[in-house]
Each structure stands twice: as C-alpha cells, then as structure tokens.
N, C-alpha and C positions, 0 to 999 in steps of 0.2 A: 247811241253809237258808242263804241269804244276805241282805244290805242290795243291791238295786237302785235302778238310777235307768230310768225310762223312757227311749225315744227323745229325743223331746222337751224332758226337764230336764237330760241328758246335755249334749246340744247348747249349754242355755241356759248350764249349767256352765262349758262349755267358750267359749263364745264371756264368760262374766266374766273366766275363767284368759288368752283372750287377751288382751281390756282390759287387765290387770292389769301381765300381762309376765311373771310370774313365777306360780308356786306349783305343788302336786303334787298339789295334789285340792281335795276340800271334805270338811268335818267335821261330822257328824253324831252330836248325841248326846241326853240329855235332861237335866231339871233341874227340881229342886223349884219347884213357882210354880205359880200359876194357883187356881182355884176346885174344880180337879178333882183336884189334886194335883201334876200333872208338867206338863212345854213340853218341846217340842222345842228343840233349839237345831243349828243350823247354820252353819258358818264356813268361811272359804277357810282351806288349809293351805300356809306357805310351807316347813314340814319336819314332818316323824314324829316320835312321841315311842314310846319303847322298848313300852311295850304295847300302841302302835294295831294294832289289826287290819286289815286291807286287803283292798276287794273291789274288783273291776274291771267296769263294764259301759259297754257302748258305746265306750270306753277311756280312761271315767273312773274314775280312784282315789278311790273311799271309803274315809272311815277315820272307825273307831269306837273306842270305848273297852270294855274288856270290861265293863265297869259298864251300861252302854246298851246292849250289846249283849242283855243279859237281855231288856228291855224293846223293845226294836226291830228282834230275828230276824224273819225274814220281810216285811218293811219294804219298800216300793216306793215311792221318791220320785218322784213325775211335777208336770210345769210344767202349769200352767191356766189359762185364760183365761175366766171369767166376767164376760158384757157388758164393764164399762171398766173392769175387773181382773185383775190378773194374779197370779199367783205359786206357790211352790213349795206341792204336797198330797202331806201324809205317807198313803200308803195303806198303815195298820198294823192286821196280822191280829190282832196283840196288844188291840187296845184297848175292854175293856169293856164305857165311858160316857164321853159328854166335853160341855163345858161347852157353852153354846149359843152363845157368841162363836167356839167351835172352837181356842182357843187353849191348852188346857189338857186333861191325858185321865186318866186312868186304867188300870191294867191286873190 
C-alpha cells in the first residue's frame, strides 16, 4: 500500500511548491493531540531526512516517517471545497473514531 494524494491536492501542492520557489514535496505525518488522541500534521519539505520514506503521485513527493507511516498506510490526501471552505481531507482507511471537530482520530 501507499500514502497518496488525489488529482486535485497534487495540483494544490504543487501550485504552493511554486509559490514558494523552492522544496521537494510536502510532509505528512501524525502527532499526539486532540480529544481523540492523534492530528495529522503536514508540512512543505525543503530536504529529506535519512529515514523519510517517499511516494510519488501525480508527481508529487510525499514523505512520511516510518512512525506515521503505521498509522497512515493506505492514506489518500484529497483537497475540498465545502461551500466557503476549503482545504486539505485525510481519507484514512486506518481510522476507527474521530472527534466531532475532525481534527483529531484514532486508530
């Protein structure tokens, strides 16, 4: 299995990475917090650190950590726009239960 990104959050990725000027993906991983126990976290990558793992879709580089990667095999990041909102949905086969704010899950 792998960590994907849709069409859609590829693109959004990619049109940040150009803003930006620089970097070699985006980082995705998780982190103790929330009500439910975990958060997702995600970041731009301006380099790799020795045990990222790396997947490519749409010909964007993800990089995960083997620690996260436990919890977020099978993982599809897609961008969404609900009415006057926007932003990045973790669609994770992993998870559960998660808080009703959605900002925190379980696995």
């Amino acid at each position: 299995m792998a960590i994907t990104l849709s069409e859609r959050a590829a693109n959004r990725v990619q049109k940040f990475l150009d803003q930006r000027g620089k970097g070699v993906g985006l980082r995705l991983g998780v982190r103790t917090s929330g009500c439910s126990g975990m958060a997702y976290t995600l970041e731009f990558v301006d380099e790799t650190l020795p045990d990222d793992i790396a997947f490519v879709s749409y010909g964007v580089t993800v990089l995960i950590d083997p620690k996260s990667l436990t919890f977020l095999e099978g993982t599809e990041l897609d961008f969404v726009r609900e009415g006057l909102n926007e932003g990045f949905k973790f669609n994770n086969p992993n998870v559960k239960n998660s808080c009703g704010c959605g900002e925190s899950f379980n696995v």
